[in-house]
N, C-alpha and C positions, 0 to 999 in steps of 0.2 A: 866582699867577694864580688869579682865582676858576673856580671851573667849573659848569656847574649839570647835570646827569644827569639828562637827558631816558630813555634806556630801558636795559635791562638784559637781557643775551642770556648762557647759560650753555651750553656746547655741549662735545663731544669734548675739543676741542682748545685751547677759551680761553674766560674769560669777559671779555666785551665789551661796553662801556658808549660810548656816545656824550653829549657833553655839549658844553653852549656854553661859549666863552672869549672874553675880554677879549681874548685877543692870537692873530696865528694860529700854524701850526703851526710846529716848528721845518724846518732842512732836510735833518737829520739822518735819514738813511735808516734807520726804525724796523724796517724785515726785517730788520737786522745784528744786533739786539740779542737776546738769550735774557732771561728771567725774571730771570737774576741781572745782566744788564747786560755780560755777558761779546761783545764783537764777534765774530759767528760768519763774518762774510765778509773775516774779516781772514786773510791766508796763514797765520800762525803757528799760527793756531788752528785752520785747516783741514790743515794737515798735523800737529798735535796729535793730532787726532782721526783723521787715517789710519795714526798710528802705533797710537793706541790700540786700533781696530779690526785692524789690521794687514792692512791693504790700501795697493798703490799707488797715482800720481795718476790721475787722469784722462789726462793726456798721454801717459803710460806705458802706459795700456790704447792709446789712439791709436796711438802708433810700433811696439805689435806685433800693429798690426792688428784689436784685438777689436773689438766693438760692445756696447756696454755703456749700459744705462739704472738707475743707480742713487740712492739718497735715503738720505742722514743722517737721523735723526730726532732732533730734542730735544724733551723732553717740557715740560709746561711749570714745571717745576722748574728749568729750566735743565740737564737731567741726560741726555747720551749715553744712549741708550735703545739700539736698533739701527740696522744698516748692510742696507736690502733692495738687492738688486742683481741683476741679468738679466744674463748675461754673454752673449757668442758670441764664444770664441775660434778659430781656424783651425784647420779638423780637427775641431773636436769638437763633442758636441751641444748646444743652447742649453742654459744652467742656470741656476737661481734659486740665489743663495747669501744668507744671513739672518746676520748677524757678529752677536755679543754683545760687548759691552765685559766684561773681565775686573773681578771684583770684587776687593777690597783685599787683597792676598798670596796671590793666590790664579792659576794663571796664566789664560792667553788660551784660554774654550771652543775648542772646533774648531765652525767653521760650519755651520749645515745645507745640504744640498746636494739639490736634486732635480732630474729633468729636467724641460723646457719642452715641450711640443709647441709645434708650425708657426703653430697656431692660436692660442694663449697667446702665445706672441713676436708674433704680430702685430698681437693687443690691446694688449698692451702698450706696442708701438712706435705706432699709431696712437694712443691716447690720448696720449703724450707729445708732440704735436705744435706744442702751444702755452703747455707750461707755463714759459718764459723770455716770455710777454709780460706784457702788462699791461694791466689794464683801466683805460679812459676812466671819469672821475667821470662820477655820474650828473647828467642838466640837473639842473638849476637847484636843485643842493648848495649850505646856506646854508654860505658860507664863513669865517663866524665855529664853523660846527660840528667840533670835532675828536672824531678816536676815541679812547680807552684802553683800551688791550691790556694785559690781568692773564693773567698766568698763560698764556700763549698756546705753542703748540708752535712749532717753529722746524725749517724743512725746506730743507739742500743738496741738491740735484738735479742731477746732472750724465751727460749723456749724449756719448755717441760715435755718431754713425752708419755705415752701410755706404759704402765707399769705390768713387769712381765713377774709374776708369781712371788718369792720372795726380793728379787733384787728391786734393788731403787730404782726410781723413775730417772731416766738418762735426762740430766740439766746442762743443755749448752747456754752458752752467752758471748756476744762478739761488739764493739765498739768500731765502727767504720768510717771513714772519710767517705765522702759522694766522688771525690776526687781520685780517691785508689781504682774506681772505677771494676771494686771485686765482685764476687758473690752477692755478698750484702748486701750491697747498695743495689744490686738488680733485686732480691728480694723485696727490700723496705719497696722499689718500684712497682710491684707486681701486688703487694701487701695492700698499698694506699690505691687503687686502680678495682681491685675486688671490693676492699671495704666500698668504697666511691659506690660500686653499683649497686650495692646493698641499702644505700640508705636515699629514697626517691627525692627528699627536697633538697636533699645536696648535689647529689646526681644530676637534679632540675639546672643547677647554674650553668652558665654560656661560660665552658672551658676556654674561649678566647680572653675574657676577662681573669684569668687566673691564672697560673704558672704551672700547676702541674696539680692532681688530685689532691695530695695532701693540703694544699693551700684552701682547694675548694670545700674539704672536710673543715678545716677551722676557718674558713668563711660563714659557713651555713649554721653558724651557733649563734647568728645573728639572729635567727628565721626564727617566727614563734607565728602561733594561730594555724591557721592555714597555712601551715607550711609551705604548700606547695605554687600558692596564689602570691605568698611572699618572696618568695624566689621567684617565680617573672617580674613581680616590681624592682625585686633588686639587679638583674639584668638591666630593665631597660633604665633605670638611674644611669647607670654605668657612664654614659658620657656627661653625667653631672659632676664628675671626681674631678678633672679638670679643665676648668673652662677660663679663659681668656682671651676680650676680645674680641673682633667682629667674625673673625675665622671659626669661632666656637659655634655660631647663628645656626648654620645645617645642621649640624649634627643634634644640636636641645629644641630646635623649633616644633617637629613631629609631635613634640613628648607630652604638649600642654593639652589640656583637654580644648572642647569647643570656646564654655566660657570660663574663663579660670580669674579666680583671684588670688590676689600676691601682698601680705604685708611685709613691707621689708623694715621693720622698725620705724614705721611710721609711714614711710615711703608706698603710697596702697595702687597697685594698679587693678582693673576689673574689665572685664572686655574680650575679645577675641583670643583664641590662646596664639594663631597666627602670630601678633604683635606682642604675646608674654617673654617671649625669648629677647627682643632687642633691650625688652624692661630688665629682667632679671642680669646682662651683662652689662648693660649700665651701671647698675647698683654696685657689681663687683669690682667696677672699674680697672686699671692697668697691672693691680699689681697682680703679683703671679700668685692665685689663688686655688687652694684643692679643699676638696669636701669628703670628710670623714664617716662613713656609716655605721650608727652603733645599735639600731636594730629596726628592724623592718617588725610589723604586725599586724597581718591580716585576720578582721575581724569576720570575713567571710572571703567568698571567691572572688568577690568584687569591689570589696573596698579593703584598702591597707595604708597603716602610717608608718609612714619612714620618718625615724631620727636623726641625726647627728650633727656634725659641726663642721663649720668651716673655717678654714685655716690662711692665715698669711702673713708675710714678713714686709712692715713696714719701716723706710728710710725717717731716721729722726735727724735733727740737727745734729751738728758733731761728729755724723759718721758711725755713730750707733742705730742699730737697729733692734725692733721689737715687733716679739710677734702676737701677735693678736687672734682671737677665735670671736666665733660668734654661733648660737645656737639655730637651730633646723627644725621645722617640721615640716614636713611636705603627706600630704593628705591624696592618694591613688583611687580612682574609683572605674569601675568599666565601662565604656559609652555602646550606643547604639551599635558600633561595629561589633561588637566583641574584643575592644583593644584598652588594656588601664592606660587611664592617663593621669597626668598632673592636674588634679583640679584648685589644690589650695594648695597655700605653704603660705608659712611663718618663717622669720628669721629677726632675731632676736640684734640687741647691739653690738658691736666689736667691741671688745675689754682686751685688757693684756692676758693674756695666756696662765692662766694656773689660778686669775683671779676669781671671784664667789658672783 
């Protein structure tokens, strides 16, 4: 089918192109599908993904009564992100719970749990009011125009309401494209933005570094200790994710404490943190290198260690390529100003990627 792309829209959640076609659209309901074409409103895969969360159904909040307004989110990777959820069980106070998907051998985080006020639950509940409908095409939509959805997040929604005397509790549930641009998708917005202010060391993170709430809700499950002293280390890291090159120097130079020392697998500098920045981009050398952060941990307000790895693709003979990681620690502590900085770090040797 030819197509011709008329305009070009890049937002949170998808980038979205409208274009004309030869033939029209198919009938094939496009909210079902994620990035990777996987059917997200198919059973199997909706209870996949409450196993993987480890939450029950919806019916099951229903028969014991709760009142529950919760959202799946898929990013637009196609990739289980988080589970926001508002519960009201019988007996006890509203609560926001936020699930994380468990990463590869690694087991199921424990969720975050806050209380709700009166007032919060009843935003919440009034904004949900019409995110199972659907909006009427606008007049006079040329109907040879269709949309493509790249990259587009993907949002289940399903709530419980309060139960009125003998009838059942009212059970909606909607599957939505980011990209249909409906109700829903302004819901799951509005969902992930409330949870967000509810929970302070997530809320802590510099939304510049992140894409939209929900990303900074399954960022902050990194944070442990002092949460809230581990979320400013993990902001000011941030120009440590990619660095190469002499262009990187401004930006990592500030970050080092007064006297900092650096083993780079042997490679040891100790001196001035001034000078710890030229050191640490030498080491990285030309190739195009990023650093992975897999948990931050403050042991007080003023000292925390950061994890993770660094990553790169190195040129082999033959025109094969391989990539390689190497292990991180970087040790934060506060100086005389009131500012953390990098006082130590480790980094381990480069190995091929997935090796022990």
């Amino acid at each position: 089918m030819w197509l011709i792309f008329r305009l070009a829209f890049l937002g949170s959640t998808g980038l979205f192109f409208v274009a004309g076609a030869a033939t029209p659209q198919g009938t094939e309901n496009r909210n079902c599908r994620d990035d990777t074409g996987v059917n997200r409103c198919a059973e199997e895969q909706q209870r996949r993904v409450r196993t993987l969360f480890g939450v029950g159904s919806i019916e099951e909040h229903r028969a014991a009564g709760d009142q529950v307004l919760r959202i799946f989110y898929v990013d637009g990777y196609g990739r289980d992100l988080i589970l926001i959820a508002f519960v009201r069980t019988p007996g006890r106070d509203p609560t926001l719970w936020v699930h994380h998907p468990p990463r590869d051998g690694e087991p199921r985080p424990q969720p975050f749990q806050m209380p709700v006020s009166q007032a919060i639950w009843n935003e919440v509940v009034q904004r949900s009011a019409n995110f199972d409908r659907t909006f009427t095409p606008r007049p006079g939509t040329d109907p040879s125009t269709i949309g493509i959805c790249l990259h587009s997040w993907v949002y289940t929604i399903e709530a419980v309401g309060r139960s009125r005397g003998r009838l059942p509790s009212e059970l909606r549930r909607k599957t939505e494209d980011a990209c249909e641009d409906g109700p829903g998708s302004a819901y799951a917005l509005e969902l992930q933005r409330i949870a967000l202010s509810l929970i302070p060391h997530c809320a802590a993170l510099d939304p510049a570094q992140h894409r939209n709430p929900a990303t900074m809700l399954a960022a902050c499950r990194i944070l442990h200790g002092d949460r809230l002293a581990a979320a400013e280390v993990l902001n000011l890291a941030g120009p440590f994710r990619h660095v190469r090159g002499a262009e990187a120097r401004p930006r990592i130079a500030g970050l080092f404490a007064h006297e900092t020392r650096i083993d780079w697998n042997g490679a040891r500098y100790q001196g001035q943190g001034v000078n710890a920045a030229p050191f640490w981009i030498a080491q990285l050398g030309e190739e195009t290198t990023n650093f992975y952060f897999h948990s931050v941990n403050a042991q007080n307000a003023d000292r925390a260690s950061l994890t993770g790895q660094l990553s790169r693709s190195v040129d082999l003979p033959g025109g094969t390529v391989r990539s390689e990681t190497a292990q991180v620690e970087q040790i934060w502590v506060r100086d005389f100003n009131g500012d953390m900085r990098l006082e130590n770090a480790t980094i381990g040797p480069w190995r091929p990627e997935g090796s022990s």
